[in-house]
C-alpha positions as CSV (number, residue, x, y, z in Angstrom):
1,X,2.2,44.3,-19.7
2,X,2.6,41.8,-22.8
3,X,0.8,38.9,-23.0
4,X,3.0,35.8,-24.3
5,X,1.9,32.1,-24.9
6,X,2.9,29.5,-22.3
7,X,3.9,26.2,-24.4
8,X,3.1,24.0,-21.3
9,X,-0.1,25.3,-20.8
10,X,-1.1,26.2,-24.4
11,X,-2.7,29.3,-23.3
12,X,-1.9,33.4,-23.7
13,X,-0.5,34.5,-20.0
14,X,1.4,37.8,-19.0
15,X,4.8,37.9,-20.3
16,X,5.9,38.2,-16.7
17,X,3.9,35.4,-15.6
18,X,4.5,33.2,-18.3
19,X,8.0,33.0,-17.8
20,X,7.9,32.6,-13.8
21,X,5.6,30.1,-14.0
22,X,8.0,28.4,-16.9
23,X,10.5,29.0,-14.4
24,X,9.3,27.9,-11.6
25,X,7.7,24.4,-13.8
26,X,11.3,23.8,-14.9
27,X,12.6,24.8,-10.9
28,X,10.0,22.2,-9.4
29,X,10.8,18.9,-12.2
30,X,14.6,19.3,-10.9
31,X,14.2,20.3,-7.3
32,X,13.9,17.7,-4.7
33,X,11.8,20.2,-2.6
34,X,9.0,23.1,-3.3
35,X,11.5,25.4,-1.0
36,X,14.4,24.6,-2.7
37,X,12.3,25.2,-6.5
38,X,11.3,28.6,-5.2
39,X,14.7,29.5,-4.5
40,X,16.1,27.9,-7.8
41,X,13.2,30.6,-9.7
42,X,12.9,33.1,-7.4
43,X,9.4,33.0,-6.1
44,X,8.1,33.4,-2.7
45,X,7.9,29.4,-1.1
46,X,4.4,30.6,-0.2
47,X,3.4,32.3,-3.5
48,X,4.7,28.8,-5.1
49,X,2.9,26.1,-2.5
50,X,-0.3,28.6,-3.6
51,X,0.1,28.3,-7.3
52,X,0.3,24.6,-6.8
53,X,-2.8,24.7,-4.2
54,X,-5.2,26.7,-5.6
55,X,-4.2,27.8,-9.3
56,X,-5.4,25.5,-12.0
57,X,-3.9,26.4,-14.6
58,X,-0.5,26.2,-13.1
59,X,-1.3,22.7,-12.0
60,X,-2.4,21.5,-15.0
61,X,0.8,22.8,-16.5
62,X,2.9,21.3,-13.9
63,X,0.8,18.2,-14.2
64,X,1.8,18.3,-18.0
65,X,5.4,19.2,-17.6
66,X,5.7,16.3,-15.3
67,X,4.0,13.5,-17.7
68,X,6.1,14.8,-20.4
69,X,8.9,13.9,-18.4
70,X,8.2,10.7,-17.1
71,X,6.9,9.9,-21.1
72,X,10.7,11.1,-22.2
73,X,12.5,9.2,-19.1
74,X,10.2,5.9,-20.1
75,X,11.1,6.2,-23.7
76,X,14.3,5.7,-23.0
77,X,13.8,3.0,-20.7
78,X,12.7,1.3,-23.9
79,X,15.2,2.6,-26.2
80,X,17.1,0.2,-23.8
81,X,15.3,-2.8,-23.4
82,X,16.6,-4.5,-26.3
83,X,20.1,-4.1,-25.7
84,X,19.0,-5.0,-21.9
85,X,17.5,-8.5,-22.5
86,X,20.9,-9.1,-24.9
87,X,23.2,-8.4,-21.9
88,X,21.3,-10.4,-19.4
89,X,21.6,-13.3,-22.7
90,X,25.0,-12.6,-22.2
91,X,25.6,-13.1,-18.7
92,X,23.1,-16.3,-18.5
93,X,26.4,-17.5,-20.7
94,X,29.1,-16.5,-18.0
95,X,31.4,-19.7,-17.7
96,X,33.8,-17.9,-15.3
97,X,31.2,-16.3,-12.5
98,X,28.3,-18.5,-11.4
99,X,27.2,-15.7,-9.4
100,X,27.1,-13.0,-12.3
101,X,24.7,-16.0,-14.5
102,X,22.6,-16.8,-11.1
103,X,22.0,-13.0,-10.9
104,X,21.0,-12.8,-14.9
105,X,18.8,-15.6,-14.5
106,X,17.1,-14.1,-11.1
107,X,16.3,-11.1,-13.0
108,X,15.1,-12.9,-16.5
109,X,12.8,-14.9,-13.7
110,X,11.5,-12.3,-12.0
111,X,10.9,-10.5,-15.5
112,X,9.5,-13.1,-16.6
113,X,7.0,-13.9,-13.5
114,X,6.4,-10.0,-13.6
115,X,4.8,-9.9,-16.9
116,X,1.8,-11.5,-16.9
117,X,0.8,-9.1,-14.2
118,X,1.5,-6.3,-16.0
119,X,-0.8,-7.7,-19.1
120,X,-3.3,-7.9,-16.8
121,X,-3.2,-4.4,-15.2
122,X,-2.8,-3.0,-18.6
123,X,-6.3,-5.0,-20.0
124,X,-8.3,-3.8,-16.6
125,X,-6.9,0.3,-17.4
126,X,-8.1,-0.1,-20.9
127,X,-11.8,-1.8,-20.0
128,X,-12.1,0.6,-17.2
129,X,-11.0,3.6,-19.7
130,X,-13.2,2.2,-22.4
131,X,-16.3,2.1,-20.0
132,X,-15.5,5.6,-19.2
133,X,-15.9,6.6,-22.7
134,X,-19.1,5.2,-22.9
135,X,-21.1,7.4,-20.6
């Protein structure tokens, strides 16, 4: 059998393999169950709930797969922002619906409330990575 290189893994696999386990990536990060992401790439249920159980390399490429996605799905989150925070301007302007400006300036408050938590989750991550690094 040939041996072809898995882009999600970054390593040489069987041709076979390689694209089953492609498959069955792609199968599992649109499914919204393991059953119905074996049927989508034909593999056994069990032979897939194995692969994710016991097979490192497949969960490390599954583990990759799935922070590239969420990385793509966040970038466009942010793509968004701008023309986000412009709308909810917008609607804090709304002469004709009080409710539509009381629901802008709800969410510009909560945003806004929101944030310095976030700051300070994001600080703690990096000192906790940056003590990590040090041993």
């Amino acid at each position: 059998m040939r041996c072809a290189f898995l882009p999600v893994t970054g390593k040489w696999r069987r041709t076979r393999s390689a694209a089953l386990w492609e498959q069955a990536i792609l199968a599992l990060l649109s499914e919204k169950s393991i059953g119905a992401a074996a049927g989508k790439c034909g593999v056994n249920e069990k032979t897939l709930r194995r692969w994710l159980a016991g097979d490192e390399a497949f969960k490390t490429a599954y583990s990759d797969a799935r922070q590239a996605t969420f990385d793509a799905g966040m970038g466009r989150i942010q793509a968004f922002t701008a023309r986000a925070v412009d709308t909810l301007e917008d609607l804090l302007d709304a002469k004709k619906y009080p409710s539509v400006r009381l629901d802008a300036a709800r969410t510009v408050a909560e945003i806004g409330i929101h944030q310095p938590d976030a700051e300070t989750i994001l600080r703690k991550l990096e000192e906790i990575d940056a003590a990590q690094r040090q041993r």
